[in-house]
C-alpha positions in Angstrom: 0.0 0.0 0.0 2.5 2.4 0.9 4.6 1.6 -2.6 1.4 1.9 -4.3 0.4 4.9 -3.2 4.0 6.4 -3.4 4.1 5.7 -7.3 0.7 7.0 -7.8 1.4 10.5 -6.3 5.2 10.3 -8.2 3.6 9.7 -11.1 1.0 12.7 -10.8 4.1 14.8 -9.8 6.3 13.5 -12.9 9.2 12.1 -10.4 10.2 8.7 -11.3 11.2 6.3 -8.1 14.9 6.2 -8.9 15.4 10.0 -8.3 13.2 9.9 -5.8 15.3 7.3 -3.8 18.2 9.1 -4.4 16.8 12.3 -3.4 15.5 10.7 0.0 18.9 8.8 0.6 17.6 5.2 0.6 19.1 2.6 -1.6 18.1 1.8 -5.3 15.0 -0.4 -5.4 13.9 0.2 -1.7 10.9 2.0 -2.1 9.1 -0.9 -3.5 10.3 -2.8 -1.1 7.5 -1.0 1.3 4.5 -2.3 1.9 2.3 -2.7 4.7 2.4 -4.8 7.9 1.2 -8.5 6.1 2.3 -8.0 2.8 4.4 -10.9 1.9 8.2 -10.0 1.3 7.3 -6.0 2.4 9.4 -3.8 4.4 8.0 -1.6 6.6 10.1 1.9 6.3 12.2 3.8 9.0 9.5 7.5 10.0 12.5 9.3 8.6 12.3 7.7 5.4 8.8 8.3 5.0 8.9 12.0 6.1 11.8 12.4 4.1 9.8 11.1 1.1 6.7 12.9 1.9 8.8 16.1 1.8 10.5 15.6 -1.6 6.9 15.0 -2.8 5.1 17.9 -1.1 2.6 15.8 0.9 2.2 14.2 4.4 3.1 11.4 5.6 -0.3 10.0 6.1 -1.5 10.7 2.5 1.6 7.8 2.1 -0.1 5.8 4.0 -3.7 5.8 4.0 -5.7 3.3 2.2 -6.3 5.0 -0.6 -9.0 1.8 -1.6 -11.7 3.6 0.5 -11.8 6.0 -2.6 -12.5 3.1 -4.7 
């Protein structure tokens, strides 16, 4: 959830997830990596890293994750 959602607003922004990982400091291929607690082979992500990411994207942390499904 919180990969999906972080694509979704990257992709409305026109930032691709490799600048986006560099420009937050995490590794290459980490941000897909996050998921949510129960998602098989998911990392949950340090509050740094997601503030960090919220602030290169201009939105809050929680809009990164919230279940966006409700919207649905």
């Amino acid at each position: 959830m919180i990969y999906k959602n972080i694509r979704r607003i990257a992709k409305e922004k026109g930032i691709s997830i490799n600048y986006l990982e560099k420009m937050a400091g995490v590794s290459r291929g980490s941000i897909c990596k996050w998921g949510s607690r129960g998602e098989a082979n998911k990392v949950e992500p340090g509050i740094w890293k997601l503030e960090k990411v919220a602030e290169i994207l201009g939105v809050s942390v929680e809009q990164l994750i919230k279940n966006n499904e409700e919207r649905r």
